[in-house]
C-alpha positions in Angstrom: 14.2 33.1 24.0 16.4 35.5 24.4 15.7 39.3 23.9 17.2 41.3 21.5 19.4 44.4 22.6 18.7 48.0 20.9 21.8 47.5 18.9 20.5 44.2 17.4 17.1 45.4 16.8 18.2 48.6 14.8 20.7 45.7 12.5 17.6 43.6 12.3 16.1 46.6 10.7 18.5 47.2 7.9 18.6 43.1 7.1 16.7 42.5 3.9 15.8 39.4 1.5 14.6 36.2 2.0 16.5 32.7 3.0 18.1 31.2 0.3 17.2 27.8 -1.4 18.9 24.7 0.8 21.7 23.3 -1.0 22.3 19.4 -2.0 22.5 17.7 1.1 26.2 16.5 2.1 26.6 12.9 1.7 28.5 12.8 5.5 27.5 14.7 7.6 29.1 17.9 9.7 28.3 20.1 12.5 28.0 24.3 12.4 30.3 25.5 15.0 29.0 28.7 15.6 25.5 29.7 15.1 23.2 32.3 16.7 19.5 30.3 17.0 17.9 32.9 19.0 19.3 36.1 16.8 18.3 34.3 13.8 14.5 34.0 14.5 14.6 37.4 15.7 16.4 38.9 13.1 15.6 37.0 10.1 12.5 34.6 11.0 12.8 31.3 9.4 13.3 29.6 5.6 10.2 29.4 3.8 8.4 26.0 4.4 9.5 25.8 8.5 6.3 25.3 10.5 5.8 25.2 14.2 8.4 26.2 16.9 10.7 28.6 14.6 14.4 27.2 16.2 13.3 23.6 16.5 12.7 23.9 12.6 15.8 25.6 12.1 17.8 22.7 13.2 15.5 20.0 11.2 16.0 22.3 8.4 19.6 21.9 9.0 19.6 18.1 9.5 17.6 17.6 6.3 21.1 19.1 4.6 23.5 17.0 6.3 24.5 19.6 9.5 23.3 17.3 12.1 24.4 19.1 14.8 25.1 22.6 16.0 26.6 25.1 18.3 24.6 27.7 19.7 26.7 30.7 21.3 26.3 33.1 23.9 26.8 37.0 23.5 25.7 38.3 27.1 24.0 36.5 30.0 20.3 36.7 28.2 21.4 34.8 25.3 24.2 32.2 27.1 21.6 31.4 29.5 19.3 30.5 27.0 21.4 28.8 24.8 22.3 26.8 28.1 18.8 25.9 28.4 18.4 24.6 24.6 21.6 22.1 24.6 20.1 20.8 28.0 16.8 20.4 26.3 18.4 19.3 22.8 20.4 16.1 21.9 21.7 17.8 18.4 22.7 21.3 20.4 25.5 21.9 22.4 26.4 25.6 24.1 28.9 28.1 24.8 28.7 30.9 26.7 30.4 34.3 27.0 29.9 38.7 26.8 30.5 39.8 23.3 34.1 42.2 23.4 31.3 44.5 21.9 28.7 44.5 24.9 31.9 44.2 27.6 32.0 47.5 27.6 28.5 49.0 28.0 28.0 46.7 30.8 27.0 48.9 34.2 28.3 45.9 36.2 30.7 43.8 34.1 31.6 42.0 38.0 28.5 40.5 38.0 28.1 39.4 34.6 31.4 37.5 34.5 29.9 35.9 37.7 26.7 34.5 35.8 29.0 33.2 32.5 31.0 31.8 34.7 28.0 29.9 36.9 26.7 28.6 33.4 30.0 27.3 32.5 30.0 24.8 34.5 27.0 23.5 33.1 27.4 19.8 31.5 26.7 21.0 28.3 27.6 24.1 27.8 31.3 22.8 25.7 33.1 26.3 25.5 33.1 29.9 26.7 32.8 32.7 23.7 32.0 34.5 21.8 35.0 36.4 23.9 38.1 38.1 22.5 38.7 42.0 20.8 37.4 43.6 18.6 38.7 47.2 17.5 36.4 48.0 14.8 33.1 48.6 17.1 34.8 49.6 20.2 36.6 52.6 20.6 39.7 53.6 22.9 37.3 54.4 25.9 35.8 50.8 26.0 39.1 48.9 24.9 39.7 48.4 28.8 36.9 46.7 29.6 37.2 44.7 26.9 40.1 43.6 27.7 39.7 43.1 31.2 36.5 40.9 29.7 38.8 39.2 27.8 41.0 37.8 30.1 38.2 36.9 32.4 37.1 34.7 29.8 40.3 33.3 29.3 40.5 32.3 33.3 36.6 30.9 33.1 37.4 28.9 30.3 40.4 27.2 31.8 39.0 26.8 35.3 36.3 24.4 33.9 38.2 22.8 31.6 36.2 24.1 28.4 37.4 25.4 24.7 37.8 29.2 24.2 36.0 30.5 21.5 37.4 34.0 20.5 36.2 37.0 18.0 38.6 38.9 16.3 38.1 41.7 14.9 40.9 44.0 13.7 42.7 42.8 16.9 44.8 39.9 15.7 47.9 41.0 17.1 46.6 42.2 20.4 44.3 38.8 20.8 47.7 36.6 20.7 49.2 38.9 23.5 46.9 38.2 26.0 46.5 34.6 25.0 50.2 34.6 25.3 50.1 36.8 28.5 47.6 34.9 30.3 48.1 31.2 28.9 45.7 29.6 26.8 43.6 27.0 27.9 43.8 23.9 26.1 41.5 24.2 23.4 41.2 27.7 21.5 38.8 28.1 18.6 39.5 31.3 16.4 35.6 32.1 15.3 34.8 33.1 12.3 38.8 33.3 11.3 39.3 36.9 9.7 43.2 36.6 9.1 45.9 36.2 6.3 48.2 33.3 6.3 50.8 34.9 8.4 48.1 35.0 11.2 47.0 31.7 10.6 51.0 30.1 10.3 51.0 32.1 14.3 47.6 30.4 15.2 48.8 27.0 13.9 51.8 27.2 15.4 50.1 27.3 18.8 47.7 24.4 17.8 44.7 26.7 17.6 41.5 25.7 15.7 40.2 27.8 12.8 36.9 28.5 11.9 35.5 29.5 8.5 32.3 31.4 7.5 31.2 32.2 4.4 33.1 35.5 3.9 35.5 32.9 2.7 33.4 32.6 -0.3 33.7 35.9 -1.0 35.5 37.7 -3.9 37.5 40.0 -2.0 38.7 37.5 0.6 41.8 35.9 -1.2 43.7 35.9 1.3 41.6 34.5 4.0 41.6 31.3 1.0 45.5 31.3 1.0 45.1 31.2 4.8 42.3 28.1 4.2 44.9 26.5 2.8 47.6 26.5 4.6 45.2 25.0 7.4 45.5 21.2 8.5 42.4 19.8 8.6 43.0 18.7 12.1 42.7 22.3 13.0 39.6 23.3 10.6 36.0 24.2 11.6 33.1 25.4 9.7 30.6 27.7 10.8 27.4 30.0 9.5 27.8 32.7 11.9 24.1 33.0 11.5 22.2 34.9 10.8 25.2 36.6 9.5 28.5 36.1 6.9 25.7 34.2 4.2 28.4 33.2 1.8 28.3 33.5 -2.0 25.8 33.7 -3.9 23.5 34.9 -1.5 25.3 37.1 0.7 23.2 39.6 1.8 20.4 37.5 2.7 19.6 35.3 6.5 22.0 33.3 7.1 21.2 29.9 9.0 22.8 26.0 9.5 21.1 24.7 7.1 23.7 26.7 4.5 27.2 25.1 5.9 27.3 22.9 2.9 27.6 25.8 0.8 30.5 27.0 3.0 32.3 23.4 3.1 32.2 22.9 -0.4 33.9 25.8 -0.9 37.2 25.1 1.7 37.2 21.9 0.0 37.4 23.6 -3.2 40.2 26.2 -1.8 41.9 23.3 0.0 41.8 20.9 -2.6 40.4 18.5 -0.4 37.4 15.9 -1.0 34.4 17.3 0.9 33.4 13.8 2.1 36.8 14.0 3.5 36.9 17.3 4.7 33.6 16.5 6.5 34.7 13.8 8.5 37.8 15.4 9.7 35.5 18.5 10.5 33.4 16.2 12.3 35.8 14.7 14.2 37.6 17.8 15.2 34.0 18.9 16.9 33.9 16.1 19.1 37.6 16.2 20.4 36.9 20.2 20.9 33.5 20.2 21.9 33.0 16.4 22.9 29.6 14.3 22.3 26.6 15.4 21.7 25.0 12.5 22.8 26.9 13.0 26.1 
């Protein structure tokens, strides 16, 4: 498993409460598009009642709810590698693989890590490259050039093996379509953990990009990341935990982990207006034309 950096362990350390209680399982089932297995365990440890091999219970625990299958996501060439590993070793795990925009910078030899993400790429089951993108909010001006430069390296990885893009945005929306538009999006562009209003999601749609919702968009002060929920077509909606962060209401502050997505669906079906059995197999669906079988 993958070891946490300094930064992670000093989060870890301010992270406080207990898993919350699973939810009624989903009557069809749907897929987390972005989860963090390895930070999870780390961070958090596991729901109460999880025996044995801590991630192998996470995804049971998960299953037992409905999400039957998940996406575990790389943040530097520790975790994509063994994330990598996992979806090789795991019929109900796919991978992506990437640098965080946040560790692009602190990187003494960014070359060389590009050069590993882009070796484990090509890997038949690792489906996308991300968590990539900007993110202004951590990074100041003296690493916004690397992250960048990370960025579009990303970007050129992605496309060269034919895999989706899956970016992070943080305060960066504007600057995150420029060099999409600069450099030419691949074919398949996944906006993780969508942060925006609906005039950045009208822009995103308009390109066809795929939007994926935590559970900050259960939260109060996030109306208008609900107005942007719904203007989404759920040909272009994913749902994701972000775990073990963005736990939505009524537990947010807690772990995070899979097994919590039908929390998170129910509400976008709520915002949307949308049957969730519905909403659940067009989710589904839109997982295997982005991220293709995971039975493959």
């Amino acid at each position: 498993m993958s070891t946490p950096t300094e930064f992670r362990k000093q989060r870890a350390a301010r992270r406080a409460g207990e898993f919350p209680p699973a939810p009624e399982p989903l009557a069809v089932p749907v897929f987390d598009s972005h989860t963090h297995l390895d930070i999870t365990v780390h961070e958090s440890g596991v729901p109460e009642g999880v025996t044995g091999d801590p991630v192998l219970g996470l995804i049971d625990a998960a299953a037992a709810v409905g999400v039957d299958r998940l996406v575990q996501v790389g943040v530097d060439t520790e975790s994509s590698r063994w994330g990598a590993e996992l979806a090789a070793k795991h019929e109900a795990v796919l991978a992506t693989v990437a640098l965080h925009p946040n560790e692009a910078p602190r990187l003494a030899d960014l070359d060389e890590a590009l050069r590993v993400i882009d070796e484990l790429a090509g890997q038949p089951r690792v489906r996308g490259v991300g968590e990539t993108g900007l993110d202004t909010f951590r990074t100041g001006e003296d690493g916004r050039a690397a992250q960048e430069a990370s960025f579009r390296a990303h970007i050129a990885i992605a496309k060269r093996h034919g895999k989706a893009l899956m970016i992070h945005d943080r305060d960066a929306h504007a600057d995150v379509l420029r060099v999409l538009d600069d450099e030419g999006a691949p074919n398949t562009v996944v906006l993780h953990c969508f942060s925006g209003d609906a005039e950045f999601a009208a822009e995103c749609i308009r390109r066809g990009y795929l939007l994926s919702f935590a559970g900050t968009v259960t939260f109060g002060s996030a109306g208008s990341l609900r107005e942007a929920a719904a203007l989404c077509p759920p040909e272009l909606m994913l749902v994701e935990t972000d775990a073990p962060f963005l736990t939505p209401m009524p537990y947010r502050g807690r772990p995070n982990a899979s097994y919590l997505i039908p929390v998170t669906v129910r509400a976008l079906a709520a915002t949307t207006g949308r049957d969730v059995d519905e909403l659940c197999a067009a989710i589904s669906a839109n997982g295997d034309r982005v991220f293709g079988s995971w039975s493959a």
